[in-house]
Each structure stands twice: as C-alpha cells, then as structure tokens.
Backbone as numpy.savetxt, mean C-alpha at the origin, in Angstrom:
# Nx Ny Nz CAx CAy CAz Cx Cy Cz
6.83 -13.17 7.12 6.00 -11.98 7.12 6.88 -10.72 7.12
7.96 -10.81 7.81 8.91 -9.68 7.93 9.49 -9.23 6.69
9.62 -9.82 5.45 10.04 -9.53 4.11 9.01 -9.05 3.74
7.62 -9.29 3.75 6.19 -8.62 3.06 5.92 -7.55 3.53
6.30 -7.47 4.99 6.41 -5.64 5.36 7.46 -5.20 4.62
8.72 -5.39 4.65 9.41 -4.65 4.12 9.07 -4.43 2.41
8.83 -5.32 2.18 8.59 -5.33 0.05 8.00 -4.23 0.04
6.54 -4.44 0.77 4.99 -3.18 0.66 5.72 -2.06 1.32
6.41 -1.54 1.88 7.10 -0.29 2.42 7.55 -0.35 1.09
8.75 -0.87 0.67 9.44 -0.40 -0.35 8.95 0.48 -1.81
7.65 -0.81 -1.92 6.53 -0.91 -3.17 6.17 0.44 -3.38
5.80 0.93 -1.87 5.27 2.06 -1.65 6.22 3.11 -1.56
7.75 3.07 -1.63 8.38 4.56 -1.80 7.86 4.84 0.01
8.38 4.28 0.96 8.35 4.69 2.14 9.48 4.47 3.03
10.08 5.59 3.77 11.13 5.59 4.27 10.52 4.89 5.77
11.75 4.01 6.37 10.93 3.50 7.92 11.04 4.63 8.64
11.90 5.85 8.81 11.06 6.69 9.94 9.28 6.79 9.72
9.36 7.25 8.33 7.69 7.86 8.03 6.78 6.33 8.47
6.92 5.45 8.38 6.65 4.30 8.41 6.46 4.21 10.20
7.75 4.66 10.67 7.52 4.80 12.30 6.48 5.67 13.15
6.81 6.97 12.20 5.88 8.10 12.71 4.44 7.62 12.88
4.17 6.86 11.39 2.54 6.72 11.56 2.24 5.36 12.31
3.13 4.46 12.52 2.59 3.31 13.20 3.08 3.72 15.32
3.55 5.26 15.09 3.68 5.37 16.76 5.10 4.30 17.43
5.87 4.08 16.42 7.11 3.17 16.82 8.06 3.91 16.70
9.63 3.15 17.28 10.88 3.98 16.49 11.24 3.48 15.43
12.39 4.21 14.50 12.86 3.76 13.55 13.14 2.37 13.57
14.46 2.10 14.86 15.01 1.18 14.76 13.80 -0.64 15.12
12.72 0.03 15.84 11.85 -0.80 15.74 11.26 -1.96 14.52
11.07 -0.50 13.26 10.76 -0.65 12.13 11.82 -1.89 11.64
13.16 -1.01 11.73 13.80 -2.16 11.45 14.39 -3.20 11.94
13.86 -3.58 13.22 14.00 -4.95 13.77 12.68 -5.69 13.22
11.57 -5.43 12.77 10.66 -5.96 12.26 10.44 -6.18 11.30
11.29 -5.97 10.14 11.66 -6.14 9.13 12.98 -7.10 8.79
13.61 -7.40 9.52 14.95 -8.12 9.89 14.32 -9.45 10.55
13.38 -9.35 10.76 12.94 -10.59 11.22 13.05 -10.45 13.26
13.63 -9.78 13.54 14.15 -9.77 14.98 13.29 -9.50 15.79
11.91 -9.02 14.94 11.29 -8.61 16.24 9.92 -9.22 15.95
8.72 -9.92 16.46 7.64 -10.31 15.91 6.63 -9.17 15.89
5.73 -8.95 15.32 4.48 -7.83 15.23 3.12 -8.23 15.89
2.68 -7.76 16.87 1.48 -7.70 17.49 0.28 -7.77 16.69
-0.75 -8.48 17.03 -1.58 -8.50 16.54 -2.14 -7.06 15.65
-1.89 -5.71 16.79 -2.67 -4.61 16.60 -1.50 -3.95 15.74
-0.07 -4.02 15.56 0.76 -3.57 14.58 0.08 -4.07 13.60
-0.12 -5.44 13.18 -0.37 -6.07 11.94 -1.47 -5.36 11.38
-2.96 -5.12 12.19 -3.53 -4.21 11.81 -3.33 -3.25 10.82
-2.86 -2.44 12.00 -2.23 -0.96 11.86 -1.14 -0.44 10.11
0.00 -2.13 9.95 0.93 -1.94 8.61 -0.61 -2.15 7.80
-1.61 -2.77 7.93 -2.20 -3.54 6.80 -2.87 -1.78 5.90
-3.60 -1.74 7.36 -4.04 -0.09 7.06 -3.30 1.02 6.27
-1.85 1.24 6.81 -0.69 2.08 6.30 -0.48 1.63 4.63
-0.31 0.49 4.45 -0.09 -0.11 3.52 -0.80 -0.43 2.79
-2.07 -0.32 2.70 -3.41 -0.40 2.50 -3.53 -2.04 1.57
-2.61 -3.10 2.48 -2.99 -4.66 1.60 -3.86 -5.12 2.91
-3.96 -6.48 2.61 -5.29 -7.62 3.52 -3.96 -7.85 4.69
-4.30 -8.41 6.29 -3.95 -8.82 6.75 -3.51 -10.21 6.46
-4.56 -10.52 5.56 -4.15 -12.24 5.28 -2.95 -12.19 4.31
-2.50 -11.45 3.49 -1.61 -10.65 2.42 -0.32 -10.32 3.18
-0.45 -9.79 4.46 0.79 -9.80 5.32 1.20 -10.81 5.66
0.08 -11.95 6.63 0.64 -12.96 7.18 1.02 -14.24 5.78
0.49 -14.04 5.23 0.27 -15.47 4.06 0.63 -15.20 2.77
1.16 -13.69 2.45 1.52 -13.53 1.09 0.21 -13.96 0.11
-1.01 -14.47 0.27 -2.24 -14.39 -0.16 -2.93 -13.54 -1.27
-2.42 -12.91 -2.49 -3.01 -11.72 -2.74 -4.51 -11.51 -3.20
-4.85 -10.67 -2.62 -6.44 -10.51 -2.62 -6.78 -9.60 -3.88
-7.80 -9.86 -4.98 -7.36 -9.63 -6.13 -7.82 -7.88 -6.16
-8.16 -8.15 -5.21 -9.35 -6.31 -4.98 -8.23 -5.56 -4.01
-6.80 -6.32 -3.76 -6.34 -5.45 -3.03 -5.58 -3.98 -3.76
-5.10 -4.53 -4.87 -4.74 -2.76 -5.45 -6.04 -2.04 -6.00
-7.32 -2.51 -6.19 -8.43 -1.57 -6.27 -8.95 -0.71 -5.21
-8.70 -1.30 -3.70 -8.42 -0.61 -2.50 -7.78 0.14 -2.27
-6.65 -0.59 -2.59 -4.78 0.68 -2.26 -5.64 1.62 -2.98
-6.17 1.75 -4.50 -6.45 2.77 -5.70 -7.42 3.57 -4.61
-8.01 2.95 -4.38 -9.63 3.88 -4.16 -9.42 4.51 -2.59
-8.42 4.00 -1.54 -7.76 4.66 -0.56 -7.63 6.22 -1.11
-6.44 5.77 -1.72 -5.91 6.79 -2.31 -5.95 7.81 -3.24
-7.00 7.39 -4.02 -7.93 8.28 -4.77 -8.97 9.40 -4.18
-9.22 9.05 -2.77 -10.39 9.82 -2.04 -9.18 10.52 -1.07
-7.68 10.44 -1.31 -7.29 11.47 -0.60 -6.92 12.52 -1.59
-7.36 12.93 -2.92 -6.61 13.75 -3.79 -7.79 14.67 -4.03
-6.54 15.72 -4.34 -7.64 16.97 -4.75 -8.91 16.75 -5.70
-9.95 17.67 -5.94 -11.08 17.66 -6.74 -10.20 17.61 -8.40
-9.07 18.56 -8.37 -8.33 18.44 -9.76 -7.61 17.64 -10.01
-6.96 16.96 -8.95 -5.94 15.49 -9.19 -7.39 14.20 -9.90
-8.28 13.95 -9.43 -9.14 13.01 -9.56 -9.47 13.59 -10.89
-10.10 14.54 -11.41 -9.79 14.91 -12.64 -9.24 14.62 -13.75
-8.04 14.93 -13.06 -6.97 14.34 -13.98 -6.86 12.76 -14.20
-7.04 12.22 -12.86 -7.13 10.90 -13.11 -7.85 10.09 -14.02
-8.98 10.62 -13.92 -10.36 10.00 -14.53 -10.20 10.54 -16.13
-9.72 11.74 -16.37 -9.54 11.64 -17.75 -8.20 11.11 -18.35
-7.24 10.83 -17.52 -6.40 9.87 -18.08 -6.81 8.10 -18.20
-7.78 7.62 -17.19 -8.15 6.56 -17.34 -9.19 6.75 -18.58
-9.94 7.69 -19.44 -10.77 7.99 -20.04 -9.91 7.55 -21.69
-9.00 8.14 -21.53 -7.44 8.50 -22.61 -7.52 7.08 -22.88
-7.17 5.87 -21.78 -6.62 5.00 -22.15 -7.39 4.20 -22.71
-8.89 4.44 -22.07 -10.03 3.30 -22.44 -9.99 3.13 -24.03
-10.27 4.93 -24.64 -10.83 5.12 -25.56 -9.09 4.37 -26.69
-8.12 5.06 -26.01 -6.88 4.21 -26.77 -6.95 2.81 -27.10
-7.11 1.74 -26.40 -7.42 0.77 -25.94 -8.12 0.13 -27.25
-9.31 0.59 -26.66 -10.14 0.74 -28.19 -9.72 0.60 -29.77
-9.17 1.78 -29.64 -8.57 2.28 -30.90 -7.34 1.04 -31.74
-6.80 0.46 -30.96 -5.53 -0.17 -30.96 -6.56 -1.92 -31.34
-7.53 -2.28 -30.50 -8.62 -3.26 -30.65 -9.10 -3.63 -31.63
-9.50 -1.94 -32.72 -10.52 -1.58 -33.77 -11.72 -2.38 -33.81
C-alpha cells in the first residue's frame, strides 16, 4: 500500500510537505509512510483516499475502480472557476466534434 500512496502523490504533482499540511502530519511522517516504515490508520487511509481523490479499496488493493478518474475529474472540476469549466467543456466539445470528423 505504501508504493500506491506514493505513485497517487506523485501522479498528482504533490510535494509530501503539501501532502503533510493537508493530512495534519509531518513531512518526515509522510515519508515514513511511504517507505513502508510506518503503517496508516484506518482514518489516514480515509483522509489520502479523499486528498487523492482514488477508492480506499484502490489504496489498500491496487483495485481500480473504473469511475475513479471520473471522480478525481468531477472533484476537481467543481473546484474551478465559472471560466476554467468553460474552457473545459468547450475543449471537451473540440474533441467530440474532432473525433467525429476523423470517424466520418
């Protein structure tokens, strides 16, 4: 499990302080739990699944849940501006209609 935290930190472009800050740990915590050295509490496991926005079963079991990057997406989509989503939606718009095009 200690490599699947670290991957999904990585995946995600996250440094372990920031990683510390939001799970209320220290750095070096982070990285004893990632090293394998330290085991994770039930309510950490929680807590990375949340941060990280995969399944608990995905932490403990490497499991991937097929709706889990439509989650990570839609997390993270409802934290962006009215003009970032915008943008989003007409770039997903771009591709459909590309898509298409390339299909005939």
């Amino acid at each position: 499990m200690h490599e699947r935290l670290k991957q999904a930190r990585k995946y995600l472009n996250l440094s372990q302080e920031f990683v510390a800050r939001q799970m209320n740990l220290s750095r070096p915590t982070i990285s004893a739990i990632e090293s394998g050295q330290r085991k994770v509490t039930a309510e950490e496991l929680g807590r990375f699944s949340i941060l990280y926005g995969i399944s608990v079963d995905e932490l403990m079991n490497g499991k991937v849940n097929s709706d889990s990057e439509t989650l990570m997406f839609a997390r993270s989509f409802s934290e962006l501006s009215d003009i970032d989503k915008k943008e989003i939606m007409n770039l997903i718009d771009f591709k459909k209609r590309y898509r298409e095009r390339l299909n005939g």
